[in-house]
C-alpha positions in Angstrom: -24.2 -20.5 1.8 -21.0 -22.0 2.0 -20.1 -25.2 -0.1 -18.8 -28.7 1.8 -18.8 -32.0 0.8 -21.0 -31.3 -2.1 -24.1 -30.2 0.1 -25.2 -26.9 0.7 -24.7 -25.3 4.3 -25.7 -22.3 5.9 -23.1 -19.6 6.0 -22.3 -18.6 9.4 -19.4 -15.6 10.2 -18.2 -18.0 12.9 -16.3 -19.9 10.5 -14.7 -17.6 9.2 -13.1 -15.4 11.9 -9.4 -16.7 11.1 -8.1 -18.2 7.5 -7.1 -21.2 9.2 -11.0 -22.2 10.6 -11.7 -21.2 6.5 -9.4 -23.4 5.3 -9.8 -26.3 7.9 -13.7 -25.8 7.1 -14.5 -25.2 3.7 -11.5 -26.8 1.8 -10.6 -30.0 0.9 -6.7 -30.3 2.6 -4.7 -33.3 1.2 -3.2 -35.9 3.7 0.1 -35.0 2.6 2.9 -33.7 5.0 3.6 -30.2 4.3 6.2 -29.1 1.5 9.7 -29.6 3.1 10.5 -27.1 0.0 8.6 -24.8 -2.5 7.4 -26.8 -5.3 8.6 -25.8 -9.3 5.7 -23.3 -9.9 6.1 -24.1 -13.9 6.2 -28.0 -13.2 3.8 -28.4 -10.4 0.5 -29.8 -10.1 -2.5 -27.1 -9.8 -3.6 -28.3 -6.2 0.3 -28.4 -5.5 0.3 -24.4 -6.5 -2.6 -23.9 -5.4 -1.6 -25.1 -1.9 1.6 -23.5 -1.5 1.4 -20.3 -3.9 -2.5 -19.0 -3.7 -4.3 -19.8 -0.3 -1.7 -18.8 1.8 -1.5 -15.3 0.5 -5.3 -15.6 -0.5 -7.1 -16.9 2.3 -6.0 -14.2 5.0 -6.9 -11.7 2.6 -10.6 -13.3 2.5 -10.7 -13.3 6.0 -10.1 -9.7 6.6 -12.5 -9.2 3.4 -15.0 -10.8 5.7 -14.2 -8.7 8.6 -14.2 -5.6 6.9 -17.3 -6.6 5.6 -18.6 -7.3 8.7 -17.3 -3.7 9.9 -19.3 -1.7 7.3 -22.6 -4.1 8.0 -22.8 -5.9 4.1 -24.6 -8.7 5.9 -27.5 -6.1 7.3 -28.3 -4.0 4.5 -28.7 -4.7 1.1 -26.7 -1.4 0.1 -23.5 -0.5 1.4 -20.7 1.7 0.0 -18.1 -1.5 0.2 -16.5 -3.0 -2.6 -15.3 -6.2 -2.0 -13.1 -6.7 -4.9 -11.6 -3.0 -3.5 -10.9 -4.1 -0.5 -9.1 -7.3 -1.7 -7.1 -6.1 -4.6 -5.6 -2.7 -2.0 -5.4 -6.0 0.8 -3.0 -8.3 -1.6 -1.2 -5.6 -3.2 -0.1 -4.0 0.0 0.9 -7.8 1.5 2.9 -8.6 -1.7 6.2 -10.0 -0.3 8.0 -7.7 -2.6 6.5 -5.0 -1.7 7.9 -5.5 1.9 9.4 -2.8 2.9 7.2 0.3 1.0 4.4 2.2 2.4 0.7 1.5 2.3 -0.9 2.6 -0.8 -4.3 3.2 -1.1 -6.8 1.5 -4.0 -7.1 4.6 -6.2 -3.1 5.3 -5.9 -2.3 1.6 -6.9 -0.8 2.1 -10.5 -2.3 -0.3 -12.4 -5.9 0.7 -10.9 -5.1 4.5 -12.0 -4.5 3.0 -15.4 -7.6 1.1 -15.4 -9.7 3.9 -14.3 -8.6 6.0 -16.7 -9.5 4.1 -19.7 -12.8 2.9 -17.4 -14.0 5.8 -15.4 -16.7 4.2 -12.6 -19.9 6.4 -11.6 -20.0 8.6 -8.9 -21.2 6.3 -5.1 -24.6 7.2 -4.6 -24.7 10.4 -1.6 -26.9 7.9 0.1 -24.1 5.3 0.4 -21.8 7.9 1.3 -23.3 9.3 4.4 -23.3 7.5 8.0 -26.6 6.9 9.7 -26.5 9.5 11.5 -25.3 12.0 8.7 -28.1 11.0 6.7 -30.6 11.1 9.5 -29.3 14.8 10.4 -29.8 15.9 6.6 -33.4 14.0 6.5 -34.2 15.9 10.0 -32.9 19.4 8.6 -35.2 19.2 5.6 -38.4 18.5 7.5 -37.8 21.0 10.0 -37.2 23.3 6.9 -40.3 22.4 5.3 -42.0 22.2 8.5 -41.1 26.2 9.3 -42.0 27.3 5.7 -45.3 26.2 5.7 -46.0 28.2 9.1 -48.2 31.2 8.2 -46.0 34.1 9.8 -43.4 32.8 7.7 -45.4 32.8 4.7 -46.6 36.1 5.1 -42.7 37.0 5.4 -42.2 35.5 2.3 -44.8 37.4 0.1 -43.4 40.6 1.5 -39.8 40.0 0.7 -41.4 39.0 -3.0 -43.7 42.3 -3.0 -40.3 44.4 -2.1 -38.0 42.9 -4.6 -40.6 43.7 -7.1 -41.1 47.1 -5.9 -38.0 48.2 -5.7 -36.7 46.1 -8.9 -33.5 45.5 -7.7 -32.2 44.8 -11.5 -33.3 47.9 -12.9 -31.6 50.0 -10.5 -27.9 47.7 -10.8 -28.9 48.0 -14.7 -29.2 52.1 -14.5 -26.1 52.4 -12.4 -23.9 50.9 -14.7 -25.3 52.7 -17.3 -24.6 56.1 -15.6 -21.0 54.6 -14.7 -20.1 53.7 -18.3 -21.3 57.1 -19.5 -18.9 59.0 -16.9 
């Protein structure tokens, strides 16, 4: 649901496929020419910063949110592994103008994430968030076909005589006595 005008309209991905449609669409722009310089940001209004310091760093960044989103299908499952606010904050810090000319750094290398984490440890991602489709539906396949072979009677006639044996022979007993013998020597 996306927010114009004061009415509620239904959010569609179209508009959002470039930060220009998202700005033309969902904000407000002023009527004023551009800035023919950057304004004072200590003595500027907030729409003046706002304009000229936030969305134009910001509102690319929520775009590609969007289409990474779109990427790891947020808008088919109720689950997914992504975390928008990730995403965004590994986004802006690697587009910060002064960090221009260094390498990409990934989320949990940023410094100031490591120090967070540190102090604020998250839970481990569910294993079911963590595997593909078809990972998961390879491990869910392997199981039944497990279960499926160990409740075939040959098998479970193979089973009781592997259980007889290592009772038989008592495996531990006999590593037990060896030992034994050994330390005596």
């Amino acid at each position: 649901v996306c927010l114009e005008a004061g009415t509620l309209q239904p959010f569609h991905m179209e508009q959002f496929y470039s930060a220009d449609t998202f700005v033309q669409q969902s904000l407000p722009i002023s009527e004023a020419a551009p800035f023919p310089e950057p304004p004072d940001p200590k003595t500027c209004s907030p729409q003046e910063y706002l304009e000229y310091y936030i969305f134009p760093v910001l509102l690319p960044g929520m775009a590609e949110l969007l289409h990474q989103a779109e990427k790891e299908k947020c808008f088919e499952r109720r689950r997914t592994k992504f975390i928008a606010c990730d995403f965004l904050t590994e986004w802006l810090y690697n587009k910060n103008p002064k960090r221009k000319d260094e390498s990409f750094t990934e989320f949990f290398s940023i410094p100031f994430v490591k120090d967070w984490l540190k102090d604020h440890p998250r839970p481990p991602i569910p294993l079911s968030l963590l595997l593909s489709e078809e990972e998961a539906s390879i491990v869910i396949q392997s199981f039944w076909r497990g279960y499926r072979v160990r409740c075939d009677s040959e098998i479970q006639e193979l089973r009781q005589w592997q259980k007889q044996l290592r009772e038989n022979k008592n495996i531990i007993k006999k590593v037990k006595e060896f030992w034994t013998k050994q330390e005596a020597k």
